[in-house]
PyMOL Python script that loads the backbone (N, CA, C, O; Angstrom):
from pymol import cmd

cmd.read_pdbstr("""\
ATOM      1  N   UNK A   1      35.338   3.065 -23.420  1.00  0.00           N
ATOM      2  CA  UNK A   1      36.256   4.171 -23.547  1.00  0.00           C
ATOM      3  C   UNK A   1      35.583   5.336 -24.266  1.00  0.00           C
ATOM      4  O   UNK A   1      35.888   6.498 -23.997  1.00  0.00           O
ATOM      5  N   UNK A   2      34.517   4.969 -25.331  1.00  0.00           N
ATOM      6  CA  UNK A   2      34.066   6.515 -25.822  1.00  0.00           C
ATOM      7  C   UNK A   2      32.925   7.118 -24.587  1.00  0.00           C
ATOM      8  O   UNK A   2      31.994   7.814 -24.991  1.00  0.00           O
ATOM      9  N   UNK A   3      33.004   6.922 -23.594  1.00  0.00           N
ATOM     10  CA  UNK A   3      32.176   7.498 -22.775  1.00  0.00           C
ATOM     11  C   UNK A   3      33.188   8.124 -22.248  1.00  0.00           C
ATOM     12  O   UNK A   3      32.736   9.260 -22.390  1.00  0.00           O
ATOM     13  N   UNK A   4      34.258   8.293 -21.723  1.00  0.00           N
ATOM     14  CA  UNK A   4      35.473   8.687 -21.776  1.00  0.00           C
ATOM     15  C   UNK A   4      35.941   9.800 -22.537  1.00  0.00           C
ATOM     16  O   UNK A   4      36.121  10.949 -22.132  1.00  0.00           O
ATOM     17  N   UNK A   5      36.139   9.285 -23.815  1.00  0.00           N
ATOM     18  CA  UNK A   5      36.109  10.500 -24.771  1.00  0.00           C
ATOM     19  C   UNK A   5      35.218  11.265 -25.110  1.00  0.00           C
ATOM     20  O   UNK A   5      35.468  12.269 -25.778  1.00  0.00           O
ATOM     21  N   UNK A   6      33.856  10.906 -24.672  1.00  0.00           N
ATOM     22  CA  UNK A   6      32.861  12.006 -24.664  1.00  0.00           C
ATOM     23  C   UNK A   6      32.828  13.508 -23.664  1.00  0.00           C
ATOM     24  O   UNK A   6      32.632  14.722 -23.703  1.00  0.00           O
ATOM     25  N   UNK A   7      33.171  12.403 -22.818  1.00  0.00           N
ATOM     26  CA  UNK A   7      33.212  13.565 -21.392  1.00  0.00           C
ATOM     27  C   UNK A   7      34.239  14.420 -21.291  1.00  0.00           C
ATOM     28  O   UNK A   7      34.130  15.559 -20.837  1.00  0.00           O
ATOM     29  N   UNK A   8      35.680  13.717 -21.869  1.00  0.00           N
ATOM     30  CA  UNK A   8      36.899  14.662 -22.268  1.00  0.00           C
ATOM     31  C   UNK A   8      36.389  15.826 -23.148  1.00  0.00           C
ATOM     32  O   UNK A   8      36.341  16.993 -22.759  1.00  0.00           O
ATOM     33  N   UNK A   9      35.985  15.365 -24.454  1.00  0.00           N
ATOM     34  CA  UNK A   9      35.827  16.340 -25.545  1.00  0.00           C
ATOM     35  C   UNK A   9      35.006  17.467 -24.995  1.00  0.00           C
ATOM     36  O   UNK A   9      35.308  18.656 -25.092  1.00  0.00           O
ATOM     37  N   UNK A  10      33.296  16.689 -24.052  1.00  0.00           N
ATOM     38  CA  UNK A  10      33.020  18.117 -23.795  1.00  0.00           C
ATOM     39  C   UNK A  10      33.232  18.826 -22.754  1.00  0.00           C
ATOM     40  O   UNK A  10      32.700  19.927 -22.610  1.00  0.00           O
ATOM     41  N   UNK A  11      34.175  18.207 -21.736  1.00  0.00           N
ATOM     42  CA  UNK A  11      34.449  19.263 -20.290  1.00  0.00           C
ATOM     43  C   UNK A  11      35.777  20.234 -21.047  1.00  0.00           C
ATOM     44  O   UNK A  11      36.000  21.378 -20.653  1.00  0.00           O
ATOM     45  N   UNK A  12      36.521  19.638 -22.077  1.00  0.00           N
ATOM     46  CA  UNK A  12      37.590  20.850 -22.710  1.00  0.00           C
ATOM     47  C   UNK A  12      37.509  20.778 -24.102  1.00  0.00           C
ATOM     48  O   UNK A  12      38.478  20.418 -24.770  1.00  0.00           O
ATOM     49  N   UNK A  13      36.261  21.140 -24.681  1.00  0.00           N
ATOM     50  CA  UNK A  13      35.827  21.801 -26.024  1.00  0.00           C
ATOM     51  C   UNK A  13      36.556  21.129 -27.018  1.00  0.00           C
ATOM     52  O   UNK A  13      36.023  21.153 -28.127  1.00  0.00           O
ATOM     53  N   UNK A  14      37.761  20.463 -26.917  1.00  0.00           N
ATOM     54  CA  UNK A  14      38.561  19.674 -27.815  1.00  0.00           C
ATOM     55  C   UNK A  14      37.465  19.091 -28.445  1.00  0.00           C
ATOM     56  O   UNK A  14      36.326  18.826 -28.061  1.00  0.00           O
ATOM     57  N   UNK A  15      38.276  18.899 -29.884  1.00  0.00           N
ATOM     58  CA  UNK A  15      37.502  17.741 -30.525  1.00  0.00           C
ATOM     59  C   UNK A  15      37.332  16.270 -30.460  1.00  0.00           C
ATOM     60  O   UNK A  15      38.257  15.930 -29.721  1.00  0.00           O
ATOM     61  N   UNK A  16      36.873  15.509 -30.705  1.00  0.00           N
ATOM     62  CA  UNK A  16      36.502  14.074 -30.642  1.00  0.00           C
ATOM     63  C   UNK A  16      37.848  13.189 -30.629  1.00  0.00           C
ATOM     64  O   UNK A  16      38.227  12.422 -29.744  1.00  0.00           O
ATOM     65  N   UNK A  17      38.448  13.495 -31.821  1.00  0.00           N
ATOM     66  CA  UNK A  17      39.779  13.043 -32.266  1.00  0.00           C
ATOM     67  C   UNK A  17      40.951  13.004 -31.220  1.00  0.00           C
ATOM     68  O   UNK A  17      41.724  12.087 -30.941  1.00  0.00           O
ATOM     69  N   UNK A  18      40.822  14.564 -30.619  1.00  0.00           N
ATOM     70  CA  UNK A  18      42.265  15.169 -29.810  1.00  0.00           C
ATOM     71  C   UNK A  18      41.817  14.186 -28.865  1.00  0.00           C
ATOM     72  O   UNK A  18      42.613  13.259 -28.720  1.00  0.00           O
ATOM     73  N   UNK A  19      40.597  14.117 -28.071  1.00  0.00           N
ATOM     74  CA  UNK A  19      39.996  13.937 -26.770  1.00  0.00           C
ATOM     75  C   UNK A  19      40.478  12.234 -26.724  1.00  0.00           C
ATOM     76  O   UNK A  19      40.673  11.698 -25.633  1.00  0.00           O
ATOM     77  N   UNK A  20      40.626  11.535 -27.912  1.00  0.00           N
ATOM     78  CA  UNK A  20      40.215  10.424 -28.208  1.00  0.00           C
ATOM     79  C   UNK A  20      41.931   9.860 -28.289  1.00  0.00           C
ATOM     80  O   UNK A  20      42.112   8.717 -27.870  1.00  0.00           O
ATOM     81  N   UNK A  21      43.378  10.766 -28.902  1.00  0.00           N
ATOM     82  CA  UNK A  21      44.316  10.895 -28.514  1.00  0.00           C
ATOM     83  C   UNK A  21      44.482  10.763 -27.317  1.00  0.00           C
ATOM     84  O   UNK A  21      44.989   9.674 -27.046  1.00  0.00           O
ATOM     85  N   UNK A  22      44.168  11.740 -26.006  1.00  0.00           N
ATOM     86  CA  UNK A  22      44.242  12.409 -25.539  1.00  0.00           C
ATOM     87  C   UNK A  22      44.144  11.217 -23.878  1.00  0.00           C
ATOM     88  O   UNK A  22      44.852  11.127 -22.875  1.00  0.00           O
ATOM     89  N   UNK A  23      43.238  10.702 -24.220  1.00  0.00           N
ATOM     90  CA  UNK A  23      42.648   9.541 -23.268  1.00  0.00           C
ATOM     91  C   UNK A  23      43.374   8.141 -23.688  1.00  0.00           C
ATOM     92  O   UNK A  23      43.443   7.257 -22.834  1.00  0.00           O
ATOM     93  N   UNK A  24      43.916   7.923 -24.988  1.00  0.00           N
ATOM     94  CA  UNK A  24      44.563   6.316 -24.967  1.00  0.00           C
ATOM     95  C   UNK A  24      45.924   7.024 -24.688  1.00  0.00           C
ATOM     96  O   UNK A  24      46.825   6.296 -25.105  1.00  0.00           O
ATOM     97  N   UNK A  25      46.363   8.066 -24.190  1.00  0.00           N
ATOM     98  CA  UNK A  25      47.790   8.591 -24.221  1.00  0.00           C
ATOM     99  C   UNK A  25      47.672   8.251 -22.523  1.00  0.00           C
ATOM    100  O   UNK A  25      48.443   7.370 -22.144  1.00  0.00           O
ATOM    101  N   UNK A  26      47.055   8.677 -21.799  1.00  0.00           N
ATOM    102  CA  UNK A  26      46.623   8.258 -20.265  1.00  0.00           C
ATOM    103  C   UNK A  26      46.735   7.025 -20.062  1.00  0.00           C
ATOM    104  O   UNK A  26      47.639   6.407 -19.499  1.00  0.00           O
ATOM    105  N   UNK A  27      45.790   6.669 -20.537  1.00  0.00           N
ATOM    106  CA  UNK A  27      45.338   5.253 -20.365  1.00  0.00           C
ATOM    107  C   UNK A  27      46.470   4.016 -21.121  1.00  0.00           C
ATOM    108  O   UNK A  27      46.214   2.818 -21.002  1.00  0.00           O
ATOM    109  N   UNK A  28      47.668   4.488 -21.860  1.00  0.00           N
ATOM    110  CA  UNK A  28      48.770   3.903 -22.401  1.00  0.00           C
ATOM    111  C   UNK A  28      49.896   3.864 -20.980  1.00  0.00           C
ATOM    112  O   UNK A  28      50.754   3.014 -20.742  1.00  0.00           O
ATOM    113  N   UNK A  29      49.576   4.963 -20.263  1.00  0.00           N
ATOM    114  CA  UNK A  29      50.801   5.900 -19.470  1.00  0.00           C
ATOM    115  C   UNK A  29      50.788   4.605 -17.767  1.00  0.00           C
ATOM    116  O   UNK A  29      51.549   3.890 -17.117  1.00  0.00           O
ATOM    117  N   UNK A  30      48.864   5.211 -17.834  1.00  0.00           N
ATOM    118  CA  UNK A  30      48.428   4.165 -16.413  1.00  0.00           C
ATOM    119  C   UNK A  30      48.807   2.774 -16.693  1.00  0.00           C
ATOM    120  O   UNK A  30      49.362   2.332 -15.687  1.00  0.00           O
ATOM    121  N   UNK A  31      48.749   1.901 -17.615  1.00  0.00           N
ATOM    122  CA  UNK A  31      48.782   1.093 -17.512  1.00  0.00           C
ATOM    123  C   UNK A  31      49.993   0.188 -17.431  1.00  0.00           C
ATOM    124  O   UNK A  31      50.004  -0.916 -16.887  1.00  0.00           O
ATOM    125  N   UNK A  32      51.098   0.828 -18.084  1.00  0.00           N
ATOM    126  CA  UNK A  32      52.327   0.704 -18.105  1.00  0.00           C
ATOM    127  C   UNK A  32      52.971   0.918 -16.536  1.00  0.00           C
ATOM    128  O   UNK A  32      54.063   0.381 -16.352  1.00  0.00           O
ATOM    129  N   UNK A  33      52.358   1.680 -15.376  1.00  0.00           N
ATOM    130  CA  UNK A  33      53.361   1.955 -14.325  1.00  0.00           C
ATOM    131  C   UNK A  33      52.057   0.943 -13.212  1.00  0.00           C
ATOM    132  O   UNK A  33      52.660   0.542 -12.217  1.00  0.00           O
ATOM    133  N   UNK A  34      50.826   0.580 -13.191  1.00  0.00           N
ATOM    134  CA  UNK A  34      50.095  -0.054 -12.359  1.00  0.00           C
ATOM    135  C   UNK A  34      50.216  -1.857 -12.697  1.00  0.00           C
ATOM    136  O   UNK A  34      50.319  -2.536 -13.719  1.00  0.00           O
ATOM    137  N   UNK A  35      50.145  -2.112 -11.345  1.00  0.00           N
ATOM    138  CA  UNK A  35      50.841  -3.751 -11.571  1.00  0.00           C
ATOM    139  C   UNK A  35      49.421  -4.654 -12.206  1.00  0.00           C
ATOM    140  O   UNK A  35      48.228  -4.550 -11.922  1.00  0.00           O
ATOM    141  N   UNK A  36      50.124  -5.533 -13.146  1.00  0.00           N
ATOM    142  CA  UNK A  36      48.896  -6.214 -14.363  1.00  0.00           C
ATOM    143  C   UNK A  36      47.553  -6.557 -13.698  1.00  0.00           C
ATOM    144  O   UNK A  36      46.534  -6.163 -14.265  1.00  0.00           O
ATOM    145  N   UNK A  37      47.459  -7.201 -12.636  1.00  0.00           N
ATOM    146  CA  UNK A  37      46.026  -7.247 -12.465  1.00  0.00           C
ATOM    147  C   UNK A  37      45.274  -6.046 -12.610  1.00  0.00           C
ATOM    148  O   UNK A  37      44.274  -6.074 -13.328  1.00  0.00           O
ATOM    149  N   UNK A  38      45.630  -4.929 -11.998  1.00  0.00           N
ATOM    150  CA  UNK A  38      45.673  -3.821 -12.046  1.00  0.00           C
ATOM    151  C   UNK A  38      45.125  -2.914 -13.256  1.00  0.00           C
ATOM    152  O   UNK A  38      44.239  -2.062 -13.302  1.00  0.00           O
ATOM    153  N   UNK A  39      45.855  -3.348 -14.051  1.00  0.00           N
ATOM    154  CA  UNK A  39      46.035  -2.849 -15.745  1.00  0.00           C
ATOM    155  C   UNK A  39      44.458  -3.178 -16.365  1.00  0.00           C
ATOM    156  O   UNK A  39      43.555  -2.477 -16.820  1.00  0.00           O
ATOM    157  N   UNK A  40      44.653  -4.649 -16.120  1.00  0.00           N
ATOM    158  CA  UNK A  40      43.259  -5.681 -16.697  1.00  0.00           C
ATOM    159  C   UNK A  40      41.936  -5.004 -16.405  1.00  0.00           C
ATOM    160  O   UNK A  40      40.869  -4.714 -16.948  1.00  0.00           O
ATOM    161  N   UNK A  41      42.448  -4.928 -15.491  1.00  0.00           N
ATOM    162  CA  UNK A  41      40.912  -4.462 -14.645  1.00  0.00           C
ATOM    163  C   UNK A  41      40.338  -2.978 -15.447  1.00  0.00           C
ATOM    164  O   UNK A  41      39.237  -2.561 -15.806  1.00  0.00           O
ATOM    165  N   UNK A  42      41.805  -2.454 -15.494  1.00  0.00           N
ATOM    166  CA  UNK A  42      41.255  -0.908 -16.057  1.00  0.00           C
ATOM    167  C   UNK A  42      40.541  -1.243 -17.441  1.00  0.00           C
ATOM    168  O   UNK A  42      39.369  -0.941 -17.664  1.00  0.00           O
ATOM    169  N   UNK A  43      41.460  -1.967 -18.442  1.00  0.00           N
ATOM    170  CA  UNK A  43      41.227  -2.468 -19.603  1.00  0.00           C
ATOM    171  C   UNK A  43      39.372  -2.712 -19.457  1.00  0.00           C
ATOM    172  O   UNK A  43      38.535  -2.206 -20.204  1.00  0.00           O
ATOM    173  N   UNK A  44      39.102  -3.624 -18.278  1.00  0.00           N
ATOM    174  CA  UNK A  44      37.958  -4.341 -18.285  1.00  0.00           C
ATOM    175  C   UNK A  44      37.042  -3.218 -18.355  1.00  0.00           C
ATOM    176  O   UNK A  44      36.048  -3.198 -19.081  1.00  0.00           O
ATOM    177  N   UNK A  45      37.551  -1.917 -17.274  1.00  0.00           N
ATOM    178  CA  UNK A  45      36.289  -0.809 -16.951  1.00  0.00           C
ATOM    179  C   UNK A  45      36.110  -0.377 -18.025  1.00  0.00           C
ATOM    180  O   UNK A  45      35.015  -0.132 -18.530  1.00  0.00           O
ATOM    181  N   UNK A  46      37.588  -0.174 -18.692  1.00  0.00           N
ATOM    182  CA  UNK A  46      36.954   0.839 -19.996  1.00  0.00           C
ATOM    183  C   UNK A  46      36.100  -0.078 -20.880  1.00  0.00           C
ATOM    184  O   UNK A  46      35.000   0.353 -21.227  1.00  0.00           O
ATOM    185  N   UNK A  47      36.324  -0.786 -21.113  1.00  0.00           N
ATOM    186  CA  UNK A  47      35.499  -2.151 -22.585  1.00  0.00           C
ATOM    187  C   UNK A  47      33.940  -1.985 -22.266  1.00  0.00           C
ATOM    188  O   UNK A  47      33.100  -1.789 -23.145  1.00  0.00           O
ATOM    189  N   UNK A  48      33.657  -2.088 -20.904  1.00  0.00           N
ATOM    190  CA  UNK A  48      32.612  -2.113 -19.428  1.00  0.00           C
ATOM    191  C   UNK A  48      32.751  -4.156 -19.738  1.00  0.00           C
ATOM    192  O   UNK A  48      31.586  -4.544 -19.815  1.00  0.00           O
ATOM    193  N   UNK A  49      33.190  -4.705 -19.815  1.00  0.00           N
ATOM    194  CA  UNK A  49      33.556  -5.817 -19.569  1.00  0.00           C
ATOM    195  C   UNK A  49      33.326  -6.160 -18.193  1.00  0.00           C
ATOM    196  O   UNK A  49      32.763  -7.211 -17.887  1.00  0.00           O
ATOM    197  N   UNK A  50      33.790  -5.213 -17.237  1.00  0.00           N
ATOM    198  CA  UNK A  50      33.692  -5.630 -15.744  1.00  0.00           C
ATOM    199  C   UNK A  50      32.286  -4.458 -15.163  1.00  0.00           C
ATOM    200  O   UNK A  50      31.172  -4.583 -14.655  1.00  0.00           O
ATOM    201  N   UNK A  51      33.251  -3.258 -15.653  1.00  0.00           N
ATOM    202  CA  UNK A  51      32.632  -1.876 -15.138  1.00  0.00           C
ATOM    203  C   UNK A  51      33.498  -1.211 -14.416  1.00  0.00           C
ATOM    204  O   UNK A  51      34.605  -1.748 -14.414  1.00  0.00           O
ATOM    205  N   UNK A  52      33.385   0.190 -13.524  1.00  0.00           N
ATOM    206  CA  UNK A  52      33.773   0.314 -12.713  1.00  0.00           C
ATOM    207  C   UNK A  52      33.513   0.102 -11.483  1.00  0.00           C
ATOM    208  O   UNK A  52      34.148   0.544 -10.526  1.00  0.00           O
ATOM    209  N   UNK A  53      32.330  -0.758 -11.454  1.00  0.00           N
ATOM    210  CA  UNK A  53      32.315  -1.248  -9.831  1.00  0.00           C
ATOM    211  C   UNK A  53      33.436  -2.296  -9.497  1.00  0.00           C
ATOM    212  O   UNK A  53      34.298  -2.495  -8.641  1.00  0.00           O
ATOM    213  N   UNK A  54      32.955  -2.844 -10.624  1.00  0.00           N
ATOM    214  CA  UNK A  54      34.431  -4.660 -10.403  1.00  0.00           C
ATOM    215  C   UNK A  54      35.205  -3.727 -10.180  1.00  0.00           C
ATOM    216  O   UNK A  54      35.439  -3.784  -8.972  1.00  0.00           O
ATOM    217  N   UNK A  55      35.875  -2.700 -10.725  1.00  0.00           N
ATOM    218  CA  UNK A  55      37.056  -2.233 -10.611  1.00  0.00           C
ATOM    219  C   UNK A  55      37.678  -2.079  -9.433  1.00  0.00           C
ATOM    220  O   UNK A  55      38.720  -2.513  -8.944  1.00  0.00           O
ATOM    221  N   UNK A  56      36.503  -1.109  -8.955  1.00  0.00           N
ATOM    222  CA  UNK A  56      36.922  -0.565  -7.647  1.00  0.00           C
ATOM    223  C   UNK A  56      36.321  -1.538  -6.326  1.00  0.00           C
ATOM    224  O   UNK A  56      36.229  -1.191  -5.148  1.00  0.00           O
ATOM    225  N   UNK A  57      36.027  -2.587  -6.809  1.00  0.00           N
ATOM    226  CA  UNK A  57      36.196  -3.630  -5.605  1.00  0.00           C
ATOM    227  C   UNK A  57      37.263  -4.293  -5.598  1.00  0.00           C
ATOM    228  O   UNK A  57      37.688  -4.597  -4.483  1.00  0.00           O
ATOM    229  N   UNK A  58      37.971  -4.693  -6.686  1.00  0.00           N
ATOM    230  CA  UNK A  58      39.482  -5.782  -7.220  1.00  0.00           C
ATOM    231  C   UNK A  58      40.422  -4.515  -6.176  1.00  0.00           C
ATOM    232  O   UNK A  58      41.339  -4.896  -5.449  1.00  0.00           O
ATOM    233  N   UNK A  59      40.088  -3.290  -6.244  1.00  0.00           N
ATOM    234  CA  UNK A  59      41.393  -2.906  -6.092  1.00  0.00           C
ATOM    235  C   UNK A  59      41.300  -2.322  -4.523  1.00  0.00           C
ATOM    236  O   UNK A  59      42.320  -2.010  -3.909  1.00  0.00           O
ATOM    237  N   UNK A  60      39.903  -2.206  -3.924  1.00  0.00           N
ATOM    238  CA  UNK A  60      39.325  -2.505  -2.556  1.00  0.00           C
ATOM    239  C   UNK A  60      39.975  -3.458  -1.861  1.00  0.00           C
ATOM    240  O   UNK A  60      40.454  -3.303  -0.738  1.00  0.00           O
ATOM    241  N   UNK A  61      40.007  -4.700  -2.679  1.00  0.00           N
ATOM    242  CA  UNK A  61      40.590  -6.066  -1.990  1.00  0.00           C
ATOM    243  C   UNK A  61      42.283  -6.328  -1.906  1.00  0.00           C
ATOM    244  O   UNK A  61      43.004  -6.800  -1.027  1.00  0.00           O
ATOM    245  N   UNK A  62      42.487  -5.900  -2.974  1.00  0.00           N
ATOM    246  CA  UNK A  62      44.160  -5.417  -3.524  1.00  0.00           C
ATOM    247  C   UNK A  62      44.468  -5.184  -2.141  1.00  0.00           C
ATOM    248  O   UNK A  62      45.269  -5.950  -1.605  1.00  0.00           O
ATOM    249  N   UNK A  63      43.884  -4.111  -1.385  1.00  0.00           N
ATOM    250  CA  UNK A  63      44.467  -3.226  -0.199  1.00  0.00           C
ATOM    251  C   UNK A  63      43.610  -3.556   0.913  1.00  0.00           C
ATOM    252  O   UNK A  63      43.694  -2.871   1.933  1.00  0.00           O
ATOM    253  N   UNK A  64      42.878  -4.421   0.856  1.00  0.00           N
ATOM    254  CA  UNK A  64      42.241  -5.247   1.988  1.00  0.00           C
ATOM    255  C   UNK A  64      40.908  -4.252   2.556  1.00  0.00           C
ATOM    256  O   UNK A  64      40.553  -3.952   3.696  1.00  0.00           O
ATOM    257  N   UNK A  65      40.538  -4.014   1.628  1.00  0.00           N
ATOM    258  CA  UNK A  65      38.383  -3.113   1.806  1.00  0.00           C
ATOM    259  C   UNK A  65      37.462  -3.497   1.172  1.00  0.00           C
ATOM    260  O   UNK A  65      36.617  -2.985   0.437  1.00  0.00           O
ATOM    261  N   UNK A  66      37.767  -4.727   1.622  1.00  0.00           N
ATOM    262  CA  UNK A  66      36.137  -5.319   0.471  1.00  0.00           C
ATOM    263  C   UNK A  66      34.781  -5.202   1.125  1.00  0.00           C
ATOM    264  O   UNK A  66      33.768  -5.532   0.508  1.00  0.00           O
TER     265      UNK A  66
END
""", "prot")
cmd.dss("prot")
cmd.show_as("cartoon", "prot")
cmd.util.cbc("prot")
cmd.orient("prot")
């Protein structure tokens, strides 16, 4: 996730803190309306636990594009 908040803070000059608000306020929002496997997975990209490749293959397959 601070790769995340890096890229927030510097594509809109915000500070570290706001950016850092700013992204678990999203990422509170997504996860709450996308169904739990779903959620996990995001959880996983951000940690890089999985990454975003796992990600976007789980959810490839979700909808049948693997």
């Amino acid at each position: 996730m601070d790769e995340l908040v890096q890229l927030v803070s510097e594509k809109t000059g915000i500070s570290e803190e706001k950016s850092r608000q700013a992204v678990s306020i999203v990422v509170a929002y997504l996860k709450e309306r996308l169904p739990a496997p779903v959620a996990k997975q995001v959880d996983k990209a951000l940690n890089r636990e999985g990454g975003m490749e796992d990600l976007a293959e789980n959810l490839g397959g979700m909808f049948g594009k693997k």
